[in-house]
N, CA, C and O of each residue as an XYZ file, in Angstrom:
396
protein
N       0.842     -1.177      0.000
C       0.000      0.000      0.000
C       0.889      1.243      0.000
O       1.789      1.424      0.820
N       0.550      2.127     -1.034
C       1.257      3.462     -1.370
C       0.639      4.681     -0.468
O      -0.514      5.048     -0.698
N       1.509      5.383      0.687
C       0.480      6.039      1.106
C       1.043      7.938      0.227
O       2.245      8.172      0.348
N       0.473      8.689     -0.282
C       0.397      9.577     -0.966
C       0.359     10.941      0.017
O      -0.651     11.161      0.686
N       1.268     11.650      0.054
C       1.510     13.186      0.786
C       0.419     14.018      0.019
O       0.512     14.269     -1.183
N      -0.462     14.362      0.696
C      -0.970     15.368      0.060
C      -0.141     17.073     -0.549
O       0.984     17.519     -0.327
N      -1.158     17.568     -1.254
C       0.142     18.710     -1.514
C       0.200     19.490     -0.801
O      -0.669     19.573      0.067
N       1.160     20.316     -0.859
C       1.776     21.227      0.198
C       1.256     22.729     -0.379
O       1.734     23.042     -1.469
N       0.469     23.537      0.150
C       0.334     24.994     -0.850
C       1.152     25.943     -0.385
O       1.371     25.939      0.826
N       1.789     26.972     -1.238
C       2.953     27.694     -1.128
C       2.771     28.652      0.267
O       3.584     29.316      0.911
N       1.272     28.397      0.426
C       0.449     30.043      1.565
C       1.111     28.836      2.823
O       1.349     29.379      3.901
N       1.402     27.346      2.769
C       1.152     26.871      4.020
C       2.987     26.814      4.664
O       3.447     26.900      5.802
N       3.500     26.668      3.585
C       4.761     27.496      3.617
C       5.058     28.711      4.318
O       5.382     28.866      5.495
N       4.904     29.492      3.458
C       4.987     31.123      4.214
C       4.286     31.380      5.383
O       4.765     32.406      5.866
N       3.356     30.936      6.100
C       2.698     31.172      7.239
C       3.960     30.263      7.982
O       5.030     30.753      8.345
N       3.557     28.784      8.119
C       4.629     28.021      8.962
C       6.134     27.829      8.880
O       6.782     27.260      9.759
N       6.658     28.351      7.744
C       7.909     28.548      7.753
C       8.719     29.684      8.292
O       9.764     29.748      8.940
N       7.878     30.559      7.801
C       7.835     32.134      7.522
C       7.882     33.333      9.030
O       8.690     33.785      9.841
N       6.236     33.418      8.632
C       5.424     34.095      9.334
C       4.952     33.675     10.952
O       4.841     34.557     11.804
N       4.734     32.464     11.212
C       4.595     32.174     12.576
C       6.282     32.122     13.143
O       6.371     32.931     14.066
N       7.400     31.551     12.928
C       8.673     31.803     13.322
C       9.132     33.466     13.505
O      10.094     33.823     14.185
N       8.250     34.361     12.767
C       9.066     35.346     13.116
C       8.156     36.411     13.639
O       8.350     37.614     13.811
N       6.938     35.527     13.880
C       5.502     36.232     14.516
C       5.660     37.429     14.396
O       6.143     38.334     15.076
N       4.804     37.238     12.656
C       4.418     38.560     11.987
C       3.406     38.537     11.444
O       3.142     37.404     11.042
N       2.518     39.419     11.175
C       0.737     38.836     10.792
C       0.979     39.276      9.128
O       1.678     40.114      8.557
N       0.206     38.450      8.786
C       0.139     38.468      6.884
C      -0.174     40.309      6.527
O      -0.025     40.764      5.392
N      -0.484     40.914      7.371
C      -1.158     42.120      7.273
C       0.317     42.756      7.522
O       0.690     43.180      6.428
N       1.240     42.980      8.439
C       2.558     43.123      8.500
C       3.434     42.693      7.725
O       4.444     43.395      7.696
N       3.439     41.657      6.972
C       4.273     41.189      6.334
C       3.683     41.992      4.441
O       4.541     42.169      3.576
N       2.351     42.302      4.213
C       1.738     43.033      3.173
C       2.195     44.559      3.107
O       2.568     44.968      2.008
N       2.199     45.610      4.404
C       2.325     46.634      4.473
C       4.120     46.247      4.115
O       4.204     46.936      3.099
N       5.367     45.701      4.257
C       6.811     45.704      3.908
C       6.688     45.455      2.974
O       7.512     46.111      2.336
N       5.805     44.505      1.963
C       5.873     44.142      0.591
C       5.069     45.201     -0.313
O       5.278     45.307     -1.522
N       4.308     45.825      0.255
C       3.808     46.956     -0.198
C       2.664     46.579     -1.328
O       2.587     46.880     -2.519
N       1.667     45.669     -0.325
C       0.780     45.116     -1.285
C      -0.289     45.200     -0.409
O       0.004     45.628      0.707
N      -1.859     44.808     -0.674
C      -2.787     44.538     -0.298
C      -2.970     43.634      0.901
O      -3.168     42.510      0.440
N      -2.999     43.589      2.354
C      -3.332     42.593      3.093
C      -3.915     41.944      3.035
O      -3.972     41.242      4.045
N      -4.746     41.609      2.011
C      -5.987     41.034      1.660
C      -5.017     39.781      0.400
O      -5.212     38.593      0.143
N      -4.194     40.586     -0.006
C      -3.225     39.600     -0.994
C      -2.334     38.347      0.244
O      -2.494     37.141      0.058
N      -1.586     38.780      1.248
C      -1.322     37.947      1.877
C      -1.745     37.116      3.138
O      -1.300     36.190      3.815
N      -2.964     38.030      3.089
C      -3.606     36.513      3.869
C      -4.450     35.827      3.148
O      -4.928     34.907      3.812
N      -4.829     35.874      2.111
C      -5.783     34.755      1.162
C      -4.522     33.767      0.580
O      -4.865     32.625      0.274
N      -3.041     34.140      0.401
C      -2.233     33.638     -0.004
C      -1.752     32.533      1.239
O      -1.451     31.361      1.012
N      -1.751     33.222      2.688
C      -0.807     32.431      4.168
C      -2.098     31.587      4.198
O      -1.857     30.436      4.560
N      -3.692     31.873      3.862
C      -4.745     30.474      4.374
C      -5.122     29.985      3.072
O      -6.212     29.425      2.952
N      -4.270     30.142      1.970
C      -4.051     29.086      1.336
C      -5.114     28.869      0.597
O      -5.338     27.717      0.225
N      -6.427     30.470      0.049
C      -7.246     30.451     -0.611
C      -6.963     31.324     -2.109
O      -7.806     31.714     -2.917
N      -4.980     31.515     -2.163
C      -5.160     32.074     -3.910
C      -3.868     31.211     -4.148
O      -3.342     30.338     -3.458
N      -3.533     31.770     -5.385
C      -1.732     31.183     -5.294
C      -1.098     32.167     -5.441
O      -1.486     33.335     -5.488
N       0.259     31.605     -5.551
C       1.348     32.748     -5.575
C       1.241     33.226     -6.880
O       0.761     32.475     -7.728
N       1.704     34.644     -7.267
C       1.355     35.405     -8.313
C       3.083     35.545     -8.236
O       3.872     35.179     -7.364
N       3.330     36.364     -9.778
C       4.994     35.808    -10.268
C       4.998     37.423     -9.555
O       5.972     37.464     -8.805
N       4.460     38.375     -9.540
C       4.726     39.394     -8.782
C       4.726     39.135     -6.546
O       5.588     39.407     -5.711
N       3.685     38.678     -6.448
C       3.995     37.902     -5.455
C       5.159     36.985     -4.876
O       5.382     36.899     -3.668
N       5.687     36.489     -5.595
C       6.929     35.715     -5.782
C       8.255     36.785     -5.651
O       9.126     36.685     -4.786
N       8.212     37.633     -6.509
C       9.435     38.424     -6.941
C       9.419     39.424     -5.392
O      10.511     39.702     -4.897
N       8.189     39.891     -4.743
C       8.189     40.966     -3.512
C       8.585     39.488     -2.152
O       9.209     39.862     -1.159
N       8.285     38.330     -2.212
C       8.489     37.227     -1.033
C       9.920     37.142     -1.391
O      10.677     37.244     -0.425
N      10.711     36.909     -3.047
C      11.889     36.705     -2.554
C      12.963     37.415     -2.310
O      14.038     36.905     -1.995
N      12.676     39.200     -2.492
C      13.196     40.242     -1.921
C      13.228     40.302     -0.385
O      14.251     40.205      0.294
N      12.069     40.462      0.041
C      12.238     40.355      1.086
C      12.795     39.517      2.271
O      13.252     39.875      3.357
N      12.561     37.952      1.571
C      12.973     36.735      2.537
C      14.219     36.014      2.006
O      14.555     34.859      2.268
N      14.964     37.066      1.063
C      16.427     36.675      0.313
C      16.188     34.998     -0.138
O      16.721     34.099      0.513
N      15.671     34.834     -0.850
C      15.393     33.542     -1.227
C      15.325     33.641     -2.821
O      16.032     34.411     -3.471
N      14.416     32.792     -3.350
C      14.169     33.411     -5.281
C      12.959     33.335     -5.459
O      12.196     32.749     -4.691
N      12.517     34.112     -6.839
C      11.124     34.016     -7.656
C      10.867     32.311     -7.630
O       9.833     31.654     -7.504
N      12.100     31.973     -7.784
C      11.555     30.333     -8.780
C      11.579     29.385     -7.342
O      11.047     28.287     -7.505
N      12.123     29.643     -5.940
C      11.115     29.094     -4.978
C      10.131     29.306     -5.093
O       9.412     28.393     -5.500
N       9.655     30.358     -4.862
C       8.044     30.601     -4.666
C       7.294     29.971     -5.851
O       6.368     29.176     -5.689
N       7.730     30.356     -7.005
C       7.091     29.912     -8.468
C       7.272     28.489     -8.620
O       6.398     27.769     -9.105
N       8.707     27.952     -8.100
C       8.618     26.340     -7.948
C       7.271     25.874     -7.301
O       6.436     25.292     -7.993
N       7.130     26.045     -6.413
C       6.300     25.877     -5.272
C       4.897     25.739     -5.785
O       4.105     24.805     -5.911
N       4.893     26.893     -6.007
C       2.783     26.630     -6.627
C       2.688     25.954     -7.620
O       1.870     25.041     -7.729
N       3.867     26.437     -8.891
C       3.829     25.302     -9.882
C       3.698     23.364     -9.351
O       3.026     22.625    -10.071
N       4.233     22.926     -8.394
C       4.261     22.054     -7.925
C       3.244     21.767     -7.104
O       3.407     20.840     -6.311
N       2.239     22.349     -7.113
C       1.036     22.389     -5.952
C      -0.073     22.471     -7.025
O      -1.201     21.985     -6.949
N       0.450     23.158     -8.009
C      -0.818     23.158     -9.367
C      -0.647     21.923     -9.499
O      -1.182     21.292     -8.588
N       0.073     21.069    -10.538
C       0.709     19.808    -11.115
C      -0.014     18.473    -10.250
O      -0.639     17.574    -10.812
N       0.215     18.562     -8.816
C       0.115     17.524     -8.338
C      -1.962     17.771     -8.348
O      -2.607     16.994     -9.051
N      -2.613     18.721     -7.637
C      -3.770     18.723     -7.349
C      -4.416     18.775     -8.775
O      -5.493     18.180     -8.820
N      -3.990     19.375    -10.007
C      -4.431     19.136    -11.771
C      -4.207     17.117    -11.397
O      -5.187     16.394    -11.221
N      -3.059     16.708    -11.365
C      -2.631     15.094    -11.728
C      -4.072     14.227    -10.844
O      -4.744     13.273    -11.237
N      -4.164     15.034     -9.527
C      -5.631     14.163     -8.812
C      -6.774     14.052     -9.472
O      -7.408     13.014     -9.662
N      -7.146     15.580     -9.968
C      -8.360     15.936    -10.690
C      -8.517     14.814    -11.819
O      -9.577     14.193    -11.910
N      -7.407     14.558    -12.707
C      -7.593     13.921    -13.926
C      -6.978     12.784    -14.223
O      -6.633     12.187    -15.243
N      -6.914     12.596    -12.775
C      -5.973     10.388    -12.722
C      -6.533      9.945    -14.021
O      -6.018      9.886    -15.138
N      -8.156      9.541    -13.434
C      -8.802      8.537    -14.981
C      -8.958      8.875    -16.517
O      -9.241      8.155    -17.475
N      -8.664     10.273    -16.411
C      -8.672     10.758    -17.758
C      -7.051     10.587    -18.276
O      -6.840     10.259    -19.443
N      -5.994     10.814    -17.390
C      -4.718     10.665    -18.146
C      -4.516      9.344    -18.015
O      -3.393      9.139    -18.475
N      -5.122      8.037    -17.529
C      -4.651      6.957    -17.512
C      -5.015      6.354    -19.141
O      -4.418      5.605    -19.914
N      -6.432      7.175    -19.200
C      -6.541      6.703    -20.812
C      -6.020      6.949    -21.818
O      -6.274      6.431    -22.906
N      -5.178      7.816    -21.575
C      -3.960      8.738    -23.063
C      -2.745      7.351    -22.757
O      -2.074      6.994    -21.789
N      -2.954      6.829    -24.299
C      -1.529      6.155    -24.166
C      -0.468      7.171    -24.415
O      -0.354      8.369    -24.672
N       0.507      5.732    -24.140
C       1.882      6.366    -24.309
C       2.072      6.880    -25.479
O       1.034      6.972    -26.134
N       3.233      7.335    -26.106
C       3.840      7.184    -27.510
C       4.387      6.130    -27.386
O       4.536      5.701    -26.242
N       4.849      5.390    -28.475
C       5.523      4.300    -29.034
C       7.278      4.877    -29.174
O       7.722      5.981    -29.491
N       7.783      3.946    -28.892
C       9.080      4.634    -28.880
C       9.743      4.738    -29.923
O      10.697      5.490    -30.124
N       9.116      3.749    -30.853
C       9.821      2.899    -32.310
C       9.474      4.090    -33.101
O       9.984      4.077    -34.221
N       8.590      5.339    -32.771
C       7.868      5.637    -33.957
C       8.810      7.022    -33.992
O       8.671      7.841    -34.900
């Protein structure tokens, strides 16, 4: 029996990696990024995704990169798209290799 990690969303990251370690509220951490509080807390509870502008102001600030953050959701899209459409991609064959 395979047991399967659910996915990880980039908001659950930045809150528990982030934001609770350096106990700062998404609303504090919006006013330094100079964005909407409303942008980072729908992002820390994990009800939008990361935006490539979103990305570029998280990895200024938290000296990290765009393509963490952009890794991240991309990898959180991919896996929760792959759940949605198990039975539909099981029916796409392969290619043939010969061909």
């Amino acid at each position: 029996m395979t047991s399967t990690l659910l996915p990880i969303h980039p908001g659950e990251i930045l809150r528990e990696e982030y934001l609770i370690p350096l106990k700062m509220s998404a609303g504090a951490l919006a006013r330094k990024l100079n964005v909407p509080r409303t942008r980072i807390e729908r992002l820390s509870s994990e009800e939008t995704a990361v935006t490539t502008d979103t990305a570029l102001r998280l990895a200024k600030f938290f000296r990290t990169t765009p393509e963490f953050w952009m890794n991240m959701q991309a990898s959180y899209d991919l896996k929760i798209q792959a759940q949605a459409l198990a039975r539909e991609l099981e029916n796409i064959p392969e290619m043939d290799a010969a061909a």
